[in-house]
C-alpha positions, 0 to 999 in steps of 0.5 A, a space after each residue: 642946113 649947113 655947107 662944109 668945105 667939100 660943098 656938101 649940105 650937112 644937117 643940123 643935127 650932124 653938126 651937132 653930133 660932129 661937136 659932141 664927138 669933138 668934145 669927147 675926143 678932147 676931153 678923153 686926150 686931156 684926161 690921158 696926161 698924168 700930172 707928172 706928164 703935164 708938168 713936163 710939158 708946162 716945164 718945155 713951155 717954160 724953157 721956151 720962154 726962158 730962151 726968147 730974151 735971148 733969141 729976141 737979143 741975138 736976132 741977126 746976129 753971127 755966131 761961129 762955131 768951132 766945131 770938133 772933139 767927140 761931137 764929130 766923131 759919135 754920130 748921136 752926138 753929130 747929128 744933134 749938132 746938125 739939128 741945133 745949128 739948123 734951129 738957131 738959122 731958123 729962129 734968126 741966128 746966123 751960125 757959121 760953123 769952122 770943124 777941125 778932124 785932127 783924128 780923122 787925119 791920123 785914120 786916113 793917113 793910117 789906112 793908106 799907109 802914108 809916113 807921117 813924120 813926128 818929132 818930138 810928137 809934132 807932125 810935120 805936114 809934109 806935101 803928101 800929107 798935106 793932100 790928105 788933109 785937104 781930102 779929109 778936111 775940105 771933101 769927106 769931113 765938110 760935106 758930111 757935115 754940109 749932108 747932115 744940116 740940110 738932112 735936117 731942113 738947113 741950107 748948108 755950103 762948104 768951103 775952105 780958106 781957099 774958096 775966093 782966097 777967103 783964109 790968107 797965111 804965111 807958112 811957119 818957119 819954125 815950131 818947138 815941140 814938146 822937148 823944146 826943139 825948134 823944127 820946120 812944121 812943113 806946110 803949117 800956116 800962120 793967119 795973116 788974113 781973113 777976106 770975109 765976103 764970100 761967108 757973108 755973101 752965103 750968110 744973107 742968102 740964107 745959107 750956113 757957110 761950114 769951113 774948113 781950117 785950110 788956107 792959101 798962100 801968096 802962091 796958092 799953095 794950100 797950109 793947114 792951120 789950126 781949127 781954133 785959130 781959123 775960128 777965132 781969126 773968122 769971128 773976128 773978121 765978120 765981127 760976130 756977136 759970139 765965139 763958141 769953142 767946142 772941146 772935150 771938157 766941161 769949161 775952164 777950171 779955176 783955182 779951186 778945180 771947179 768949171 768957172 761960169 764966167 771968166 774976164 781977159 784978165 783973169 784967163 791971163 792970170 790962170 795962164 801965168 799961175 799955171 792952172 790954164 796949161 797944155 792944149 788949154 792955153 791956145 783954145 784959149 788965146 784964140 779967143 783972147 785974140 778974137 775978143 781984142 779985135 771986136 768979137 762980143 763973147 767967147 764961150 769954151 764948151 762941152 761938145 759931148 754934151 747933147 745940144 751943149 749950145 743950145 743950152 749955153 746961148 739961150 739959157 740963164 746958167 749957160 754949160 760952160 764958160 763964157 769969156 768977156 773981154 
């Protein structure tokens, strides 16, 4: 006689039963997968495999993400975003995620029928525009980002370049539009500062800090600085191992008019200076020369309409788009 969990006795010949029936069911459930079925499967184990080196080197490293384009704004799109970042904090990453939402800016200022003023198609951040863009930056965007990650079993934490005065800039005295004018943007900052030990101090606490690109001035006053640059100036103040631009196109095109996998500093300069790199490119991609030259390992440029585009850049062989080395 036998004893199970619940302190029942159970014969021998239930025991035996028990096990035949086990068998049968593991048998019936092995004979339900189909050779394709079962290919599939051993493929998602293979993918799994190829991604531990990866994982393995990465361990405990940062790695921020500018997160923005058509990722932010179709939900499937947001919410795999959501679930990948929260994947890569629990196999040992520390993700730290900076949005842009230049759209939805547009949108609400839209609705509430505030004038934006355009010159030349450069808006200037005027001070009532500026109040709508810390309400849509650093309230509605951030905390429905910060919403989705912890829906997904993550700890998230938003906050802007103000939170502990962590983003200083200078305003911008002048900018020049697409005509070639020089105007005065309003309240657009420039970075001179990056003071990052409140995102550190949220990081080794097991939280994944998610910024949003306003900063402060010597006089508190809130400037709104460019997504990619806020990205770019905080990799390199936490020294990240990676920099990851989510745009709207596939990678960075060469000569030849196909993605280039992978790019040295020194060839981005010269597609800038042929005129290949050109338009909204170029400071994406200074950005990330930027952060390359003060001690960020790598900087990828890729396609954010891509279902778990970084996923598959970070921890595959090939990666999806173009990685940059200095």
């Amino acid at each position: 006689m036998a004893i199970d969990r619940s302190g029942r006795t159970v014969s021998p010949r239930a025991l035996s039963q028990a096990a035949s029936t086990a068998r049968a069911c593991v048998a019936g459930a092995a004979g339900t997968y189909s050779a394709a079925i079962m290919q599939r499967l051993i493929e998602k184990a293979a993918i799994l495999h190829e991604a531990l080196p990866y994982i393995q080197r990465f361990h405990g490293r940062t790695f921020v993400i500018k997160y923005g384009g058509h990722a932010m704004i179709d939900p499937e799109l947001a919410d795999s975003f959501a679930r990948d970042v929260v994947l890569m904090k629990f196999v040992g990453l520390n993700p730290v995620v900076v949005h842009g939402g230049g759209p939805q800016i547009d949108h609400l200022l839209r609705t509430m029928g505030v004038e934006s003023e355009r010159i030349d198609g450069l808006r200037v951040t005027d001070d009532r525009t500026m109040e709508v863009v810390e309400m849509v930056l650093g309230g509605k965007i951030n905390q429905e980002i910060v919403s989705l990650i912890c829906q997904h079993g993550g700890h998230a934490v938003g906050l802007s370049g103000k939170d502990d005065g962590f983003i200083l800039a200078d305003k911008v005295a002048e900018m020049r539009t697409k005509a070639g004018r020089l105007v005065d943007p309003g309240r657009v900052g420039a970075v001179r500062e990056v003071r990052p030990r409140v995102v550190q101090q949220l990081v080794q606490s097991g939280f994944i800090p998610v910024v949003a690109p306003v900063a402060v001035d010597d006089h508190g006053r809130s400037l709104n600085v460019n997504a990619d640059t806020i990205a770019g100036a905080v990799a390199a103040a936490l020294q990240a191992e990676k920099l990851v631009l989510m745009t709207d196109i596939e990678g960075i095109r060469g000569r030849e008019g196909t993605v280039v996998s992978s790019l040295s500093a020194a060839e981005i300069e010269a597609l800038i200076d042929d005129g290949v790199i050109e338009g909204g490119m170029i400071p994406k991609v200074r950005c990330g020369l930027d952060a390359l030259a003060q001690g960020v390992k790598k900087v990828h440029v890729i396609d954010g309409r891509t279902r778990h585009a970084c996923l598959l850049e970070i921890f595959t062989d090939r990666g999806v788009g173009t990685e940059i080395a200095g």
